[in-house]
C-alpha positions in Angstrom: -4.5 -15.0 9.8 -2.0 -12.7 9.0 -0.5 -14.3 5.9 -0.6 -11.0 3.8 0.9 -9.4 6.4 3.9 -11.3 6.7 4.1 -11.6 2.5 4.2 -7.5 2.0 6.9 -7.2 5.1 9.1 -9.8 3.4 8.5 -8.5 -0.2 9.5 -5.0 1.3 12.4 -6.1 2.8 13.3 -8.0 -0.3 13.2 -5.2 -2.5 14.6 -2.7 0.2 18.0 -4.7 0.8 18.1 -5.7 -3.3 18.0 -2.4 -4.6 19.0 -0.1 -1.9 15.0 1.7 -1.8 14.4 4.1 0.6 10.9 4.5 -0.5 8.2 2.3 -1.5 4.8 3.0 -2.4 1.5 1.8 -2.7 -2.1 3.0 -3.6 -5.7 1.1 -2.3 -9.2 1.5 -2.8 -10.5 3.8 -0.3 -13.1 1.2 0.9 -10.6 -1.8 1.5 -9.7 -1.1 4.7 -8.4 -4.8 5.3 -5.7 -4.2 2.7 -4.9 -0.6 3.9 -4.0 -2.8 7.2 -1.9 -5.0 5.7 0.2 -1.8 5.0 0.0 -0.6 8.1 1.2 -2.8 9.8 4.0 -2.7 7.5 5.4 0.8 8.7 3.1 2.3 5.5 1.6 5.9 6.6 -1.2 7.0 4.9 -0.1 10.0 2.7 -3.5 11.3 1.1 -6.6 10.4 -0.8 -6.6 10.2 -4.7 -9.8 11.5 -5.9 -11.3 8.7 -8.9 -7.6 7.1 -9.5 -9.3 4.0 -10.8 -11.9 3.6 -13.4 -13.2 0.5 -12.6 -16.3 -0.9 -14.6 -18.8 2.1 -15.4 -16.9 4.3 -13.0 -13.9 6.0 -11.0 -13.1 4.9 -7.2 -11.2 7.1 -4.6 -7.3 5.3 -3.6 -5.5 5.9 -0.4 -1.8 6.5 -1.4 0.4 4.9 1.4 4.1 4.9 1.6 7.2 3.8 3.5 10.4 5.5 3.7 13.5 4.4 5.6 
C-alpha cells in the first residue's frame, strides 16, 4: 500500500531540511527484502553486507547497510 514508503521519504526529508544531513543511514536484515524496498525507493543504495550484525535469539543474522547521500 505504500504507507511505509511515504513515512521513511517524509521522515528523511524531515531530518534532512532540520539538521542540514547530507547522509543518512540505515541497516536491514538481509532476508527482509520488503523493508530493503522501502529504502529503495527512497533514493537508499545498497552499500554492502554486514556479516552477523545482529544477535537475535540464539544467534547472529547478516544486515544490508543502505545509505542516502545528497
Amino acid at each position: 500500500r505504500g504507507i511505509m514508503t511515504g513515512v521513511v521519504g517524509g521522515l528523511c526529508e524531515h531530518a534532512r531540511q532540520r539538521w542540514q544531513l547530507v547522509r543518512i543511514s540505515a541497516s536491514v536484515f538481509s532476508f527482509n527484502r520488503a523493508s530493503a524496498r522501502v529504502l529503495e525507493k527512497n533514493g537508499f543504495r545498497c552499500e554492502g553486507l554486514l556479516h552477523k550484525a545482529v544477535r537475535k535469539d540464539d544467534g547472529f543474522l547478516d544486515a544490508l547497510l543502505y545509505a542516502r547521500v545528497w
